[in-house]
Backbone as XML, in Angstrom:
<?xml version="1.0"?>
<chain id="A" units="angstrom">
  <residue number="1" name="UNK">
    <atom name="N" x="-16.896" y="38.998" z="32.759"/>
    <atom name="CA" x="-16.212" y="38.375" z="33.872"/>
    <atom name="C" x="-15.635" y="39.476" z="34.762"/>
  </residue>
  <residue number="2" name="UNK">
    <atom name="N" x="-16.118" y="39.535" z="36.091"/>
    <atom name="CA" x="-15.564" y="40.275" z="36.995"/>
    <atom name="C" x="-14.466" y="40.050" z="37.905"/>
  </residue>
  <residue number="3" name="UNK">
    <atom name="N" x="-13.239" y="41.106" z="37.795"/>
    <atom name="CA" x="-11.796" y="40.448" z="38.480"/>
    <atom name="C" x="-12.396" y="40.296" z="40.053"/>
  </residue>
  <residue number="4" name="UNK">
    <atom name="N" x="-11.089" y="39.016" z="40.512"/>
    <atom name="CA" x="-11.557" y="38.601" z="42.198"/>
    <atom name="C" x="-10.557" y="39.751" z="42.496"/>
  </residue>
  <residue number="5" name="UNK">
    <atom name="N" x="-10.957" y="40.935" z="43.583"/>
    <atom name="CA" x="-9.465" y="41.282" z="43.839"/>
    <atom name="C" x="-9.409" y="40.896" z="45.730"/>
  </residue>
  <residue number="6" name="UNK">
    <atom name="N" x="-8.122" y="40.305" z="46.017"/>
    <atom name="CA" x="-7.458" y="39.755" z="47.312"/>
    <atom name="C" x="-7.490" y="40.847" z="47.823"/>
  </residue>
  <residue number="7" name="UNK">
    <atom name="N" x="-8.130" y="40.941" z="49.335"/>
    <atom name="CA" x="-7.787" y="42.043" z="50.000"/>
    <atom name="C" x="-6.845" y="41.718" z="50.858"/>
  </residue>
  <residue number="8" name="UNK">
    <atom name="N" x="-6.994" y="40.553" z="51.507"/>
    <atom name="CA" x="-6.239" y="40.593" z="52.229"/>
    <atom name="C" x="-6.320" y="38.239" z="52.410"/>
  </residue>
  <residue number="9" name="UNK">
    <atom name="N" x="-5.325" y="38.102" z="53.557"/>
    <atom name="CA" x="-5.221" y="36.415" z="53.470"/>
    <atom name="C" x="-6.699" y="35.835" z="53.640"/>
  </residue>
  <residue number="10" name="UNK">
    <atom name="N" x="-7.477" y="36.476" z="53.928"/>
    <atom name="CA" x="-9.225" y="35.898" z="54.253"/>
    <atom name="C" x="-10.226" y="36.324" z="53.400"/>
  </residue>
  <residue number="11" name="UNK">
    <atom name="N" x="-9.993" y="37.382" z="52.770"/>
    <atom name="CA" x="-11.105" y="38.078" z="52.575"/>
    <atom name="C" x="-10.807" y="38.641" z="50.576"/>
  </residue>
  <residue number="12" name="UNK">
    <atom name="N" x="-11.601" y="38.247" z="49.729"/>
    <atom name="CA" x="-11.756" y="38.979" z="48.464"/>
    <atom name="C" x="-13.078" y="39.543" z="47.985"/>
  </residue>
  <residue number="13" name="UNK">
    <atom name="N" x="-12.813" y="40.222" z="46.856"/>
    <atom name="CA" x="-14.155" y="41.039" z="46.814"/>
    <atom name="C" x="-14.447" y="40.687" z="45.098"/>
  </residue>
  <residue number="14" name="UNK">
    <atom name="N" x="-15.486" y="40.798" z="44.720"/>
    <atom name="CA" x="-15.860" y="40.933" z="43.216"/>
    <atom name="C" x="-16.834" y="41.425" z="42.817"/>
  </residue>
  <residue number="15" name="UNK">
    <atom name="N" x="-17.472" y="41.304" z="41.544"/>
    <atom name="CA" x="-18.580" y="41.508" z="41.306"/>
    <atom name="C" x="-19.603" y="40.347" z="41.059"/>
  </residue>
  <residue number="16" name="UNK">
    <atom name="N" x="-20.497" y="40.012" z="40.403"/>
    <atom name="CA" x="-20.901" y="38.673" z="40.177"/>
    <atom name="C" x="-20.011" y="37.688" z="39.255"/>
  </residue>
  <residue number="17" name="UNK">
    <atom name="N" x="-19.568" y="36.690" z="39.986"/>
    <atom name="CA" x="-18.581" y="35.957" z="39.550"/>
    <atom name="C" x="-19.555" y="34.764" z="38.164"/>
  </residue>
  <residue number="18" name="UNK">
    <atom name="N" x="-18.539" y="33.990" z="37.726"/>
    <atom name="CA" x="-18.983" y="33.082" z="36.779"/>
    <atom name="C" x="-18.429" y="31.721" z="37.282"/>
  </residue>
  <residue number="19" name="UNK">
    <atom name="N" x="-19.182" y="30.724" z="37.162"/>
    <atom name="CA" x="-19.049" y="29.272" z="37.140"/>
    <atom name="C" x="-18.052" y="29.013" z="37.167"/>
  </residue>
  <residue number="20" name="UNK">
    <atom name="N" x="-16.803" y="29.907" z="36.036"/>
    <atom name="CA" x="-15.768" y="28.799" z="35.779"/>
    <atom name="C" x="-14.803" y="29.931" z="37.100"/>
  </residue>
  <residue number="21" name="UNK">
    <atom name="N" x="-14.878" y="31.141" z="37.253"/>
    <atom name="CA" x="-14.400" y="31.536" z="38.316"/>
    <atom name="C" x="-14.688" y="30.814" z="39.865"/>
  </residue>
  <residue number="22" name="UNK">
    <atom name="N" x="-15.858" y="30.428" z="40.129"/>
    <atom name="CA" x="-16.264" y="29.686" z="40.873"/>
    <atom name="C" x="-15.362" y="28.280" z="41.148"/>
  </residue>
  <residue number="23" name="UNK">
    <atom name="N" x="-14.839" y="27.829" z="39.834"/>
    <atom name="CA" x="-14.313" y="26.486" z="40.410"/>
    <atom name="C" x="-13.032" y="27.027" z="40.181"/>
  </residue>
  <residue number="24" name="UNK">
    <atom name="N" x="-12.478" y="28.063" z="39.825"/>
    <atom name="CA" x="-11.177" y="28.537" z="40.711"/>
    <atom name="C" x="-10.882" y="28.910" z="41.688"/>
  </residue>
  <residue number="25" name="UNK">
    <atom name="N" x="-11.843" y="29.534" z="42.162"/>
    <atom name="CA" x="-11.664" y="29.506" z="44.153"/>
    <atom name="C" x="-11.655" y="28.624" z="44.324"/>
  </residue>
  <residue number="26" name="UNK">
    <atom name="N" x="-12.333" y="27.798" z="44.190"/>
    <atom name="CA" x="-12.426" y="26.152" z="44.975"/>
    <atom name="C" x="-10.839" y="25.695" z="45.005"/>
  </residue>
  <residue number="27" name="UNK">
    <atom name="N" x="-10.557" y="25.608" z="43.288"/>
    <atom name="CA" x="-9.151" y="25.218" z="43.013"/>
    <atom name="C" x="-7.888" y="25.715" z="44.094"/>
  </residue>
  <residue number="28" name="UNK">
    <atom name="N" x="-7.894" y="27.426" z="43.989"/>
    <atom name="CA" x="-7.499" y="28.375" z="44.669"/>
    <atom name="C" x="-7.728" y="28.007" z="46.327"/>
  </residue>
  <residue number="29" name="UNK">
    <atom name="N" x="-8.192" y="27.103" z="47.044"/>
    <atom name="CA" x="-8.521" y="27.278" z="48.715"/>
    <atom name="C" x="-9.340" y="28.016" z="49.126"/>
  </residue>
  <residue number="30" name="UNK">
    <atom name="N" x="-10.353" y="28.314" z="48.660"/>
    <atom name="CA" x="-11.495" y="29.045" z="48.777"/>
    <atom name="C" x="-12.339" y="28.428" z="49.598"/>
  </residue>
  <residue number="31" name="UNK">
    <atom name="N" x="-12.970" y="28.900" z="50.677"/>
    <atom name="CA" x="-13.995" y="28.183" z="51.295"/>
    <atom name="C" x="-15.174" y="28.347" z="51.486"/>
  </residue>
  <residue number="32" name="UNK">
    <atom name="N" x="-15.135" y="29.877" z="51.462"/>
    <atom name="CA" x="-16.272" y="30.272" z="50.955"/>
    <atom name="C" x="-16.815" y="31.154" z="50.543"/>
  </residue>
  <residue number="33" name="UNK">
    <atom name="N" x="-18.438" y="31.269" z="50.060"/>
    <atom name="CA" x="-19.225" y="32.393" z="49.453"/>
    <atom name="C" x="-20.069" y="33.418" z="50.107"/>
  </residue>
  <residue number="34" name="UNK">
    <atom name="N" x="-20.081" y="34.616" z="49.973"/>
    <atom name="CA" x="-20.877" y="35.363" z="50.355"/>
    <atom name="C" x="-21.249" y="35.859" z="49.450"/>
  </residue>
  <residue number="35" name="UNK">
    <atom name="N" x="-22.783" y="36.072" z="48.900"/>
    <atom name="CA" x="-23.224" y="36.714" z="47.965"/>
    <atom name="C" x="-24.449" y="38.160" z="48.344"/>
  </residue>
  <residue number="36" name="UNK">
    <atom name="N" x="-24.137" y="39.101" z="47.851"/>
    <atom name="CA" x="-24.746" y="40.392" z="48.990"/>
    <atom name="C" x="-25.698" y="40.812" z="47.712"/>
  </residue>
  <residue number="37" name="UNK">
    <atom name="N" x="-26.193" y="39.949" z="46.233"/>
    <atom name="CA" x="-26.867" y="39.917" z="45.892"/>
    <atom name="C" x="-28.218" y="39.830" z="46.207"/>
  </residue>
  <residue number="38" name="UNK">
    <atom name="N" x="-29.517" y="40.393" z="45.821"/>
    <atom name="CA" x="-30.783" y="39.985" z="45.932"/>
    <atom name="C" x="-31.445" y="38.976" z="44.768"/>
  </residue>
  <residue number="39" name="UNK">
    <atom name="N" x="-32.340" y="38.418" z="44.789"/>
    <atom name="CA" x="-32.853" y="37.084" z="43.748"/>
    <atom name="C" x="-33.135" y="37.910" z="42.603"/>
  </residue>
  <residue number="40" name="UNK">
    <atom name="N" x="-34.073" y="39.350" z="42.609"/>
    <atom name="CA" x="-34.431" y="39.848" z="41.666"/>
    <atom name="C" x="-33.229" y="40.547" z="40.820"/>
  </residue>
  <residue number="41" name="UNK">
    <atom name="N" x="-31.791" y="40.515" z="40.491"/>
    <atom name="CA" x="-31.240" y="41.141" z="40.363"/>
    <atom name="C" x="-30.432" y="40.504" z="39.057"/>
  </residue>
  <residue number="42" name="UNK">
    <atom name="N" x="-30.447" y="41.283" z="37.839"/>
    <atom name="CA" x="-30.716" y="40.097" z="36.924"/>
    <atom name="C" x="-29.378" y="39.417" z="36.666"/>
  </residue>
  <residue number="43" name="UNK">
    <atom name="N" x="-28.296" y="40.147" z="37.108"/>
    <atom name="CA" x="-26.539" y="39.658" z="37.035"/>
    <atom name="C" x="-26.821" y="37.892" z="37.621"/>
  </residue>
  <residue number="44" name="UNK">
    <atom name="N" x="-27.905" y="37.699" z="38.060"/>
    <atom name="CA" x="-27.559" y="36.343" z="39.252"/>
    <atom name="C" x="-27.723" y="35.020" z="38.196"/>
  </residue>
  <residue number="45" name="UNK">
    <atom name="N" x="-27.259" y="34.171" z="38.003"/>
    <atom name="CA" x="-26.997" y="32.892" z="37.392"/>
    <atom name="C" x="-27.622" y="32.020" z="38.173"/>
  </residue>
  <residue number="46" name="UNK">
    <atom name="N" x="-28.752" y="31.144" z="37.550"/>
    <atom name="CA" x="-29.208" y="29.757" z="38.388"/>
    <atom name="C" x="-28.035" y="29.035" z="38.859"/>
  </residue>
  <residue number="47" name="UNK">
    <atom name="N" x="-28.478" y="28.800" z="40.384"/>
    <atom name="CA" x="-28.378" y="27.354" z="40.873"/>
    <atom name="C" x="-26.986" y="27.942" z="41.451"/>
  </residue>
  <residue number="48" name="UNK">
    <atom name="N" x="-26.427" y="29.669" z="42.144"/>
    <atom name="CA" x="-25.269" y="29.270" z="42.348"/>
    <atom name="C" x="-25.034" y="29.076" z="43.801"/>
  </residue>
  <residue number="49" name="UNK">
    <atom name="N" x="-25.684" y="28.672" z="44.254"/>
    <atom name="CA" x="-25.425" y="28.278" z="45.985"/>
    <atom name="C" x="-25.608" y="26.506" z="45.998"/>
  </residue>
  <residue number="50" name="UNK">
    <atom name="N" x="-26.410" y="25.960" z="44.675"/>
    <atom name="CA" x="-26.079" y="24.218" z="44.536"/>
    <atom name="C" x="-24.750" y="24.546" z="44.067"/>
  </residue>
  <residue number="51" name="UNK">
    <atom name="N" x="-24.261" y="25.339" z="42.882"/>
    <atom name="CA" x="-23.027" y="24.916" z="42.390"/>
    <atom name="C" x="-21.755" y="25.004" z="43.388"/>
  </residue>
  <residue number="52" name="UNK">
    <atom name="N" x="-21.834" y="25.920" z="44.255"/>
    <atom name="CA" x="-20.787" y="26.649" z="45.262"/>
    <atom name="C" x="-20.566" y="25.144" z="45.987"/>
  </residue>
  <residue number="53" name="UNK">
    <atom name="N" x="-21.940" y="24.758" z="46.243"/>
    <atom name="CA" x="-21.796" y="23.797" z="47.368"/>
    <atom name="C" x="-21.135" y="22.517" z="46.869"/>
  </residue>
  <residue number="54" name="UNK">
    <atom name="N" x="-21.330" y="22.328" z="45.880"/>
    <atom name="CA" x="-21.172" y="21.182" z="44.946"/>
    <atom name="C" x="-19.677" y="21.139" z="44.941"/>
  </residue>
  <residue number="55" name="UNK">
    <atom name="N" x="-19.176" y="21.885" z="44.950"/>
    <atom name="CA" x="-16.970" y="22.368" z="45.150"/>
    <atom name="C" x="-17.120" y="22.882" z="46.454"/>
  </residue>
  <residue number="56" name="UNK">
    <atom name="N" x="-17.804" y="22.317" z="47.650"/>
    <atom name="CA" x="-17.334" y="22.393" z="48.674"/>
    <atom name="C" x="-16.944" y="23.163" z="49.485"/>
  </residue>
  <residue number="57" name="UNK">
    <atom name="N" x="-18.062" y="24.284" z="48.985"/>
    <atom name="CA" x="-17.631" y="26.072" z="49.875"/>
    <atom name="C" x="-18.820" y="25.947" z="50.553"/>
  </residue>
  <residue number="58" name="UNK">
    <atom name="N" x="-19.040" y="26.617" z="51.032"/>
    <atom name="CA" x="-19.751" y="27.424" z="52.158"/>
    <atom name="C" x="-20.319" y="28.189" z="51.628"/>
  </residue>
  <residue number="59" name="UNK">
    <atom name="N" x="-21.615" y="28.468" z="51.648"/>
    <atom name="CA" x="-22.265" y="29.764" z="50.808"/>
    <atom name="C" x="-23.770" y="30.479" z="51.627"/>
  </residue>
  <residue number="60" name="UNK">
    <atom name="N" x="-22.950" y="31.418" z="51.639"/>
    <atom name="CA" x="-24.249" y="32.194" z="52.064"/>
    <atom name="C" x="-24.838" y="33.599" z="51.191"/>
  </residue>
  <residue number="61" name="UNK">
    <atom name="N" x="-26.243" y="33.493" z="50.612"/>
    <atom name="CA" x="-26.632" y="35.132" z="50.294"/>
    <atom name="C" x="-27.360" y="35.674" z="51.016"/>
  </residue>
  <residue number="62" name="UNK">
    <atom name="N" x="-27.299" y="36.856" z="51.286"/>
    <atom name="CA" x="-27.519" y="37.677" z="52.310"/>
    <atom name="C" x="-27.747" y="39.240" z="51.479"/>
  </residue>
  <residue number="63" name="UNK">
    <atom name="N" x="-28.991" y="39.073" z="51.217"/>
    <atom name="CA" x="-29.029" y="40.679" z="50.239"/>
    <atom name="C" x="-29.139" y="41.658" z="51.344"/>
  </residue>
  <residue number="64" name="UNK">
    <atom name="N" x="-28.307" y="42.396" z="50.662"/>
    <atom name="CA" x="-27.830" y="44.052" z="51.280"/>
    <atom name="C" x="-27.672" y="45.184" z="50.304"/>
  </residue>
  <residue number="65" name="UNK">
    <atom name="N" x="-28.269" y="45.818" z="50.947"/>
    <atom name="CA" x="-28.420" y="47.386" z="50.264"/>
    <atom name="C" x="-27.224" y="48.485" z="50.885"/>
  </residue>
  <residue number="66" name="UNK">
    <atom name="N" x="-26.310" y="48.809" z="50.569"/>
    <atom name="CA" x="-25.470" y="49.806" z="51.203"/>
    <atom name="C" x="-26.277" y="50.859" z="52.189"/>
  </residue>
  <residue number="67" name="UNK">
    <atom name="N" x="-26.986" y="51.438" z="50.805"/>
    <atom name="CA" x="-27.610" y="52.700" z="51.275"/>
    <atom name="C" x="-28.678" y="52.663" z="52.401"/>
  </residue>
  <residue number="68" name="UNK">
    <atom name="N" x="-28.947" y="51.385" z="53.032"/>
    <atom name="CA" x="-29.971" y="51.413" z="53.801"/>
    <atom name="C" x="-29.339" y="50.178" z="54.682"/>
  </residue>
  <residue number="69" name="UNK">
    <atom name="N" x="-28.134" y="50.017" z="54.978"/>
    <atom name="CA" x="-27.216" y="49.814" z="55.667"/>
    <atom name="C" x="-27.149" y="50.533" z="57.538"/>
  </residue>
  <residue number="70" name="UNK">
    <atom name="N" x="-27.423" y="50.140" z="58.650"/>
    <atom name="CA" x="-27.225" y="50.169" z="59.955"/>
    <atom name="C" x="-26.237" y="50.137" z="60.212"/>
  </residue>
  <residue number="71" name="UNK">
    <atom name="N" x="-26.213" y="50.314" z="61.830"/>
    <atom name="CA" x="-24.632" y="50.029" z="62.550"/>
    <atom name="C" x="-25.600" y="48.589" z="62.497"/>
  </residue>
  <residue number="72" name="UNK">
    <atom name="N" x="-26.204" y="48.359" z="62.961"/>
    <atom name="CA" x="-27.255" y="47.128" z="63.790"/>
    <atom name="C" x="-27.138" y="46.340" z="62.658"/>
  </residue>
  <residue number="73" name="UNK">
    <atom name="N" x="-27.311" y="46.357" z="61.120"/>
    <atom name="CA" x="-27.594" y="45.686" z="60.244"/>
    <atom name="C" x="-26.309" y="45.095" z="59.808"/>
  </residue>
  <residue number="74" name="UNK">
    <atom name="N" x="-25.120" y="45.740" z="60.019"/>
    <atom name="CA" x="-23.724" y="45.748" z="59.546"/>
    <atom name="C" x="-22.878" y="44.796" z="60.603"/>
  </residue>
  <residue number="75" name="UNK">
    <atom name="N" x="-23.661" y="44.903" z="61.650"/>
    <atom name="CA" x="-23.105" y="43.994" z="62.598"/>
    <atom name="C" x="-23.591" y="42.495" z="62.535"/>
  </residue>
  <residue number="76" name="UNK">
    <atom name="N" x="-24.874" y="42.370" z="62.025"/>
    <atom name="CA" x="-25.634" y="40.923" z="61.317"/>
    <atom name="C" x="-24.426" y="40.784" z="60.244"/>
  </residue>
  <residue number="77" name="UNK">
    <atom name="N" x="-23.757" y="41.242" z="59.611"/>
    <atom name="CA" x="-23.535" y="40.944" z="57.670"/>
    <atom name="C" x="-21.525" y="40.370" z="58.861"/>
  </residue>
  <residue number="78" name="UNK">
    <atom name="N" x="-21.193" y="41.526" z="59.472"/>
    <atom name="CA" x="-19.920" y="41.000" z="60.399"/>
    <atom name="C" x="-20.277" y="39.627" z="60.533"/>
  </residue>
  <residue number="79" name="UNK">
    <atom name="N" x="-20.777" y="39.560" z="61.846"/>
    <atom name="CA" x="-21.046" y="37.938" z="62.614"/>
    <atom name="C" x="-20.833" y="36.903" z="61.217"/>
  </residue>
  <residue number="80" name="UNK">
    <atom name="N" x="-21.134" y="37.358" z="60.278"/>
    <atom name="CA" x="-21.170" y="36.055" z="59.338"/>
    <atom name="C" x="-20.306" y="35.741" z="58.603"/>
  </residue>
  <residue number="81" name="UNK">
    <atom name="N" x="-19.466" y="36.824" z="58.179"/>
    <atom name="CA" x="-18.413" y="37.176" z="58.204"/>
    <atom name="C" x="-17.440" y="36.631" z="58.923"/>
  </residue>
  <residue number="82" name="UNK">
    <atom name="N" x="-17.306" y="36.813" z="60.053"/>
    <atom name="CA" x="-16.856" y="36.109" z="61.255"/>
    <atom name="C" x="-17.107" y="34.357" z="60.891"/>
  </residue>
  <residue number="83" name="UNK">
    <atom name="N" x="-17.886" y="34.038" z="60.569"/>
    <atom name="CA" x="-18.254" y="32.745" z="60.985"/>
    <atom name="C" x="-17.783" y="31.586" z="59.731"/>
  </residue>
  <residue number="84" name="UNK">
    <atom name="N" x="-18.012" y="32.686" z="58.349"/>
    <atom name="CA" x="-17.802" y="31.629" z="57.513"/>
    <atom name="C" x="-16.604" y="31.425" z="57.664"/>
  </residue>
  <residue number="85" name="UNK">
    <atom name="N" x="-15.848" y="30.123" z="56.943"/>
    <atom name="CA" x="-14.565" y="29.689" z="57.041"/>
    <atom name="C" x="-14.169" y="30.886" z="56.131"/>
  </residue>
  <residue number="86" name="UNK">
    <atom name="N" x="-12.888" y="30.682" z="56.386"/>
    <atom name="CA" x="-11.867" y="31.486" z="54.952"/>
    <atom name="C" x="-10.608" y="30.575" z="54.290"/>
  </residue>
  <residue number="87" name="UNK">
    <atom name="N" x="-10.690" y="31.442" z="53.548"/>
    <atom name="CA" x="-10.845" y="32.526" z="52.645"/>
    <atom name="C" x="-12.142" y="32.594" z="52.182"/>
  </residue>
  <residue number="88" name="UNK">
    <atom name="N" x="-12.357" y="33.971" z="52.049"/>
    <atom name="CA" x="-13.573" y="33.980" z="51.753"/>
    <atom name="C" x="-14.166" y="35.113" z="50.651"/>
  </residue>
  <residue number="89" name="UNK">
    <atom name="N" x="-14.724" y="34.872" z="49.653"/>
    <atom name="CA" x="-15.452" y="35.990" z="48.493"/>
    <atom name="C" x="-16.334" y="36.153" z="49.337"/>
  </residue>
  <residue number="90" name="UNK">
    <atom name="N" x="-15.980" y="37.619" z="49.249"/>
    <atom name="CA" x="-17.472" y="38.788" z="48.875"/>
    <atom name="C" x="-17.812" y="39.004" z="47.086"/>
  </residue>
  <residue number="91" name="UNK">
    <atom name="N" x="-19.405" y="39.011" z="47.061"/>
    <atom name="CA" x="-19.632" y="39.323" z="45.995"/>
    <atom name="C" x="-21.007" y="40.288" z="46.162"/>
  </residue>
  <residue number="92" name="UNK">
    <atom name="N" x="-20.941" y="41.225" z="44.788"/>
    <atom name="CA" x="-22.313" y="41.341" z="44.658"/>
    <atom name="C" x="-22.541" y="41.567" z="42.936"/>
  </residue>
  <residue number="93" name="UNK">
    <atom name="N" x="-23.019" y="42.736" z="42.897"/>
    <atom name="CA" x="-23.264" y="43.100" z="40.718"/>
    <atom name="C" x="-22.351" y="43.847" z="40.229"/>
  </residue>
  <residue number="94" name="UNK">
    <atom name="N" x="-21.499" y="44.363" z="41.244"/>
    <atom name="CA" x="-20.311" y="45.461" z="40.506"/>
    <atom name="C" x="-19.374" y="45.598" z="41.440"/>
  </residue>
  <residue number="95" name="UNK">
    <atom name="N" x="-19.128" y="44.697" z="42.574"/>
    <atom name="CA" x="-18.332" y="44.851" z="43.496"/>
    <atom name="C" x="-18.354" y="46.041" z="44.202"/>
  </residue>
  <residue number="96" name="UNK">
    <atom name="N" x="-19.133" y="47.188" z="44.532"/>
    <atom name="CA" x="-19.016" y="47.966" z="45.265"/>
    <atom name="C" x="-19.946" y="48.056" z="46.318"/>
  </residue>
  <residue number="97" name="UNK">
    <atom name="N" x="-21.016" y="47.265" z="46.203"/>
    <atom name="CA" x="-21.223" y="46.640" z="47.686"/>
    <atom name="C" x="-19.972" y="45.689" z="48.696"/>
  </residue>
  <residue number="98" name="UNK">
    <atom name="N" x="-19.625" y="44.887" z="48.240"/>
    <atom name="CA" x="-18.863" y="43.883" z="48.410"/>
    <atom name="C" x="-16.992" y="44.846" z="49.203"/>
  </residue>
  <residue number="99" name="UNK">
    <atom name="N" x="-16.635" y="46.078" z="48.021"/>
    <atom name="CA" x="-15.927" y="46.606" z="48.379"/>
    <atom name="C" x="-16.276" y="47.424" z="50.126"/>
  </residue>
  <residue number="100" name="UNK">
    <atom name="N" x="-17.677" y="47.767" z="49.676"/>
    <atom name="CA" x="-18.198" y="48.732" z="51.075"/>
    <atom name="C" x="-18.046" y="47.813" z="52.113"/>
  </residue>
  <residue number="101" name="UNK">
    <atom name="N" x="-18.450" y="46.417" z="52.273"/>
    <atom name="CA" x="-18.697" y="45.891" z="53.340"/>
    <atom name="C" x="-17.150" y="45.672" z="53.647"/>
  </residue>
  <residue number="102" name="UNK">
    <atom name="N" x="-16.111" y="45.199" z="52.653"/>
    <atom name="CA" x="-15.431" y="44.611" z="53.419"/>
    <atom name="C" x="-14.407" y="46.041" z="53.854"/>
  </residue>
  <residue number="103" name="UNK">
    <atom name="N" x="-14.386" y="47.196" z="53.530"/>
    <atom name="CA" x="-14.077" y="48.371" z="54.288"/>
    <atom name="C" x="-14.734" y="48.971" z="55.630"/>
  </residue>
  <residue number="104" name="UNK">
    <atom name="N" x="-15.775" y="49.049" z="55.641"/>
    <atom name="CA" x="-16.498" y="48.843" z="57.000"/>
    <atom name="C" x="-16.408" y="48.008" z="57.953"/>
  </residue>
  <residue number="105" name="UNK">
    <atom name="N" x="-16.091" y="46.443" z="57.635"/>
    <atom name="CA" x="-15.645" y="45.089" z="58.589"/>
    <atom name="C" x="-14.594" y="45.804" z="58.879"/>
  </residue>
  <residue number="106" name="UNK">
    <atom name="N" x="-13.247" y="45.641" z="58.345"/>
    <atom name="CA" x="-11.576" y="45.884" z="58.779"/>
    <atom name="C" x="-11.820" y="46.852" z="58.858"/>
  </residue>
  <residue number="107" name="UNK">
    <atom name="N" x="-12.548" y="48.065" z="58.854"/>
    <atom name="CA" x="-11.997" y="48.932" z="59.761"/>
    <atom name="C" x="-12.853" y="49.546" z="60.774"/>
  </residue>
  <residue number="108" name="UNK">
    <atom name="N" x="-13.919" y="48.508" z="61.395"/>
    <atom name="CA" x="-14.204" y="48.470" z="62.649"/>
    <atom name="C" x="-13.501" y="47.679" z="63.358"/>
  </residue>
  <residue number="109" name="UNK">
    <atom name="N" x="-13.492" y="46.495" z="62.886"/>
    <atom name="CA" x="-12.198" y="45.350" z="63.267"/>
    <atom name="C" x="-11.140" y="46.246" z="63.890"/>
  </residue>
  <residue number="110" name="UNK">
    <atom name="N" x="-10.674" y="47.042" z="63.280"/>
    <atom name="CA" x="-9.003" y="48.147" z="63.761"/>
    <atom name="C" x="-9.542" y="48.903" z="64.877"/>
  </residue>
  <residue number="111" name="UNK">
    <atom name="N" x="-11.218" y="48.823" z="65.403"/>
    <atom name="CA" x="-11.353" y="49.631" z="66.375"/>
    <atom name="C" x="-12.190" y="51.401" z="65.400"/>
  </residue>
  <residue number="112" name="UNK">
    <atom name="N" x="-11.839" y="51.909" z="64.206"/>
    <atom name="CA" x="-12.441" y="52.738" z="63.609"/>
    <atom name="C" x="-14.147" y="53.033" z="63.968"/>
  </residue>
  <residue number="113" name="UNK">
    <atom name="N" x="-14.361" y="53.706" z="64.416"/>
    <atom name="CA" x="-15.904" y="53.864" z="64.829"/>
    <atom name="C" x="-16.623" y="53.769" z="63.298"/>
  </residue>
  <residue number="114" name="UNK">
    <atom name="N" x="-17.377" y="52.682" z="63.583"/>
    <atom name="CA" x="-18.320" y="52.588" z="62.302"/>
    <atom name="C" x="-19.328" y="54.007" z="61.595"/>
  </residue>
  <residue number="115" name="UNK">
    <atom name="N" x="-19.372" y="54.962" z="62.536"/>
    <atom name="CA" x="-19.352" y="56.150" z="61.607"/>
    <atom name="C" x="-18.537" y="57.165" z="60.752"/>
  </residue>
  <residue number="116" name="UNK">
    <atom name="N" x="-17.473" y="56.756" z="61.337"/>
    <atom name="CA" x="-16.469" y="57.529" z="60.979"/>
    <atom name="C" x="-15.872" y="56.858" z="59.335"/>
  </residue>
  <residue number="117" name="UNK">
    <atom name="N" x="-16.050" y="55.449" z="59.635"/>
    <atom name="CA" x="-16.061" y="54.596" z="58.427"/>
    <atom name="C" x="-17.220" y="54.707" z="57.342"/>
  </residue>
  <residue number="118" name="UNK">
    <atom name="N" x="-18.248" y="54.929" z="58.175"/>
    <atom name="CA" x="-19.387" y="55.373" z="57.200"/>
    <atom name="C" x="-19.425" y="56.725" z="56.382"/>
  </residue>
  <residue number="119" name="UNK">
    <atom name="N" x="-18.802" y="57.487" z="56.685"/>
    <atom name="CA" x="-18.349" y="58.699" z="55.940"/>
    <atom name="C" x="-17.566" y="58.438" z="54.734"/>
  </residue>
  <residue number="120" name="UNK">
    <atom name="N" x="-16.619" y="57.683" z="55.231"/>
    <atom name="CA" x="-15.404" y="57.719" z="54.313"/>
    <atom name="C" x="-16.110" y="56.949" z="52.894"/>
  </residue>
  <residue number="121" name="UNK">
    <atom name="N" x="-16.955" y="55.703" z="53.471"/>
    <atom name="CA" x="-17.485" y="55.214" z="52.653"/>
    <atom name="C" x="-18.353" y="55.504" z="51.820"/>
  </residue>
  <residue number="122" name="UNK">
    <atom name="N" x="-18.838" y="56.523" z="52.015"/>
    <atom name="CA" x="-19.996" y="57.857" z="51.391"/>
    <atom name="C" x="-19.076" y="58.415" z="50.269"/>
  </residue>
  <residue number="123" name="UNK">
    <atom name="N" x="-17.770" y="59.198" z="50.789"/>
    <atom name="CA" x="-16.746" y="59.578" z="50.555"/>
    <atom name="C" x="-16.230" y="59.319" z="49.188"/>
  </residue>
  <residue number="124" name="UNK">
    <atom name="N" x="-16.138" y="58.157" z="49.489"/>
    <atom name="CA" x="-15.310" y="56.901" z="48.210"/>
    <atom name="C" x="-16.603" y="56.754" z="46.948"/>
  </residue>
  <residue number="125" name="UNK">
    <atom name="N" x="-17.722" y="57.418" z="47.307"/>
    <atom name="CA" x="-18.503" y="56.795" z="46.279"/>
    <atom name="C" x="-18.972" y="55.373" z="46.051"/>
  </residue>
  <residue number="126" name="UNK">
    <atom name="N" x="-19.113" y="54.441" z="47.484"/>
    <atom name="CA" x="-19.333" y="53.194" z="47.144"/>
    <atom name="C" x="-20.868" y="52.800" z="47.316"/>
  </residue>
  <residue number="127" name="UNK">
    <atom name="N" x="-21.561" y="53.768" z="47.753"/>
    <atom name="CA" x="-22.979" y="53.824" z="47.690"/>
    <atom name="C" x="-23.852" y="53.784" z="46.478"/>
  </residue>
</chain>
């Protein structure tokens, strides 16, 4: 079981969550899912975008690779970001995708030039 950690009032991060974590966001005001998982990736559990939906979140997966990560591509993974309701999980297999993206969002959000963020994020080892 991977901890949810709160980044902030909208936004949490994890690793691949479990079912019964799943219906604690829900419980919790959760609205929705982002999963930055790919299908082939074996952490992934059937059926979790019926189950998400089934407790009334919002779910989107959207596989992403850090390392082969754009400004152009990062600005697709934002917009959606943007769009889903919140609160909202990020997830992926160890949370450090999930950590990368949502450090790259807030701190282009603050105006931070997305390269300058891309360093740091190199930096941090979240690649």
């Amino acid at each position: 079981m991977n901890i949810i950690r709160k980044i902030n009032q909208e936004l949490a991060i994890s690793g691949q969550i479990t079912p019964e974590q799943l219906q604690q966001l829900a419980d919790d005001g959760y609205k929705s899912v982002l999963n930055l998982c790919f299908a082939n990736e074996s952490i992934l559990w059937t059926n979790e975008q019926e189950k998400t939906e089934v407790l009334g979140l919002y779910y989107v997966n959207l596989p992403t690779k850090i390392e082969n990560l754009t400004h152009q591509t990062a600005k697709q993974v934002f917009q959606i970001i943007n769009e889903l309701p919140k609160p909202l999980l990020i997830h992926c297999d160890n949370s450090k995708r999930s950590a990368a993206i949502v450090l790259l969002y807030i701190s282009t959000k603050q105006g931070i030039a997305f390269e300058q963020v891309w360093q740091q994020t190199i930096n941090l080892d979240l690649l």
